[in-house]
C-alpha positions as CSV (number, residue, x, y, z in Angstrom):
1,X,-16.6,27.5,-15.6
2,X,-14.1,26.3,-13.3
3,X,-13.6,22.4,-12.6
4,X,-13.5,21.3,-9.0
5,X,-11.3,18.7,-8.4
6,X,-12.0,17.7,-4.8
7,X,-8.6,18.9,-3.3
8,X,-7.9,21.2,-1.1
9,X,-6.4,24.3,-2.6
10,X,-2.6,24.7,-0.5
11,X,-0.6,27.6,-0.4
12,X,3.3,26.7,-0.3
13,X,5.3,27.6,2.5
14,X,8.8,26.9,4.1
15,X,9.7,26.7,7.2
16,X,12.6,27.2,9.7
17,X,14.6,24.9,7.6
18,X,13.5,25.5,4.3
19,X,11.5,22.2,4.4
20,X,8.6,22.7,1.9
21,X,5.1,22.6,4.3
22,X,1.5,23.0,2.9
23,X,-0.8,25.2,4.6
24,X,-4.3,23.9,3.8
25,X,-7.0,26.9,2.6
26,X,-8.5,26.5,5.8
27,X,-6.2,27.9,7.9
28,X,-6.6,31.2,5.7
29,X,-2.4,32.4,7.1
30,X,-2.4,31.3,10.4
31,X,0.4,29.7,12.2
32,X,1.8,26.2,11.4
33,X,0.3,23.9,13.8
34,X,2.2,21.2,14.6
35,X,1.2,17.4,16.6
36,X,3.3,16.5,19.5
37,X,3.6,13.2,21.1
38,X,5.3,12.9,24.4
39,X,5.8,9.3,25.9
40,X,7.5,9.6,29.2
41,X,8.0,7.7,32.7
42,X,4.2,8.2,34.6
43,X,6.1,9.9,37.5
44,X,6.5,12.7,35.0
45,X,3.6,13.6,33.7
46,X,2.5,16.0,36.4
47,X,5.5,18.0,35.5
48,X,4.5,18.1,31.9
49,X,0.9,19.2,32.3
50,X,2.5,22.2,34.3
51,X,4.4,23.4,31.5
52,X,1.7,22.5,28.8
53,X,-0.9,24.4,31.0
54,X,2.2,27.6,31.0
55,X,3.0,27.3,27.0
56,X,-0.8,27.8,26.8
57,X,-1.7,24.3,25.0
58,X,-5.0,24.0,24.4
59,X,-6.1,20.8,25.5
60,X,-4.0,16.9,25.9
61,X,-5.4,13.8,25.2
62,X,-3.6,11.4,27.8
63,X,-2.8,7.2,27.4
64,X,-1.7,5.1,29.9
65,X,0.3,2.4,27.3
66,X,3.0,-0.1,27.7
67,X,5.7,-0.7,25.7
68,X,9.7,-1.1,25.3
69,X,12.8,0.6,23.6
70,X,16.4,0.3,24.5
71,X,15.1,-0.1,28.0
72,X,14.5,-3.4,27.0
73,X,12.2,-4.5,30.3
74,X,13.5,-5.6,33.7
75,X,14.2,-8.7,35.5
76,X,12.8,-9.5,38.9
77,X,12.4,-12.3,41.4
78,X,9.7,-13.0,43.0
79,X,9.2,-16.0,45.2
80,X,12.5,-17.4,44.2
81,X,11.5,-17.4,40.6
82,X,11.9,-15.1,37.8
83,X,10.1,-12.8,36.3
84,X,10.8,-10.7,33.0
85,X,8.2,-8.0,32.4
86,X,9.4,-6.7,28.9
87,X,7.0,-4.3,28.6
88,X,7.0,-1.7,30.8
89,X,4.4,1.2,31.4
90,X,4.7,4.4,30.2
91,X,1.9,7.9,29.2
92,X,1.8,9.0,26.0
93,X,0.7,12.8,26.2
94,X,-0.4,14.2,22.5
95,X,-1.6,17.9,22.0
96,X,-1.6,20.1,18.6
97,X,0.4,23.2,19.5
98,X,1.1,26.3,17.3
99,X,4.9,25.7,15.7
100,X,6.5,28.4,17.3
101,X,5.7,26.6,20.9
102,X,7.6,23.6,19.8
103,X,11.3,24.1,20.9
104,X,10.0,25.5,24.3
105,X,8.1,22.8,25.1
106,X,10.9,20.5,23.4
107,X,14.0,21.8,25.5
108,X,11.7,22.2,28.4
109,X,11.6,17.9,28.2
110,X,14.7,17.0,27.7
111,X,16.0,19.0,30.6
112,X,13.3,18.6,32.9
113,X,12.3,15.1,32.7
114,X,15.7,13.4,31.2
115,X,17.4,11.1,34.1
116,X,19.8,10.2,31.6
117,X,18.3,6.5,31.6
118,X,17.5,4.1,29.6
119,X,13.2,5.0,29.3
120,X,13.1,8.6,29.7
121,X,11.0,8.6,26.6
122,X,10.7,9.9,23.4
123,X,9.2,13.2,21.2
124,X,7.7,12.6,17.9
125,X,6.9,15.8,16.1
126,X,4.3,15.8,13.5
127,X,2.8,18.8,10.6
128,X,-1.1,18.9,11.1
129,X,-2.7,20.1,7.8
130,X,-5.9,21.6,9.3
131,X,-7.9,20.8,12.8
132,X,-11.6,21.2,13.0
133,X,-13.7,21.6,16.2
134,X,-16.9,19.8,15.6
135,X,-18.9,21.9,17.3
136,X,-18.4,25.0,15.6
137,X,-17.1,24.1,12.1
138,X,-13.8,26.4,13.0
139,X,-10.9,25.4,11.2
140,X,-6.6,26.3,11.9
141,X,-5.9,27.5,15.2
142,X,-9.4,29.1,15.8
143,X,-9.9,24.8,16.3
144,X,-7.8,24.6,18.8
């Protein structure tokens, strides 16, 4: 009789630069999935959810945040007196993407939407083990 453990049984994989990924037994060989997070200028994100909707993401979540990088704020006056707003606001656009969609929607970014300023944003790229829609218990891309 076979002892369960309570772990997922993985499958090792490698990717595009040999990295050693995991692919969880629910995503029975699909694609890699991978998480993007996009936080960019608001003015932009009209232009993003354009090329989302044309790389055939599958949904966004969208977050109106604030927050500073190198950017560092501004300085204003206002009424003779000044005012330092530090944090400044910016959307953070996350979607779950199939990994060869990455670099498309990557480049698409940096050349699109880079002024070449200070708070242009940032791309964080992340694995996702498995996704599950709630609804219909699908796991892996079928999810998505």
């Amino acid at each position: 009789m076979e002892e369960k453990t309570g772990k997922a049984d993985k499958k090792e994989i490698r990717s595009r630069k040999n990295q050693k990924l995991y692919r969880s037994r629910f995503g029975k060989g699909g694609k890699i999935m991978k998480k993007l997070e996009i936080v960019i200028r608001p003015e932009s994100l009209e232009n993003l959810e354009l090329l989302l909707e044309e790389q055939k993401a599958n949904g966004m979540m969208i977050t109106n945040i604030l927050g500073y990088g190198n950017q560092k704020g501004y300085r204003q006056m206002y009424r003779g007196a000044e005012i330092v707003a530090k944090m400044l606001p910016k959307v953070k656009v996350e979607t779950v993407v199939e990994d060869d969609k990455v670099p498309k929607i990557v480049d698409f970014v940096v050349k699109n939407l880079s002024t070449g300023n200070y708070g242009d944003g940032k791309i964080f790229v992340y694995d996702v083990e498995d996704a599950v829609r709630i609804r219909t218990g699908e796991h892996g891309e079928q999810a998505l």
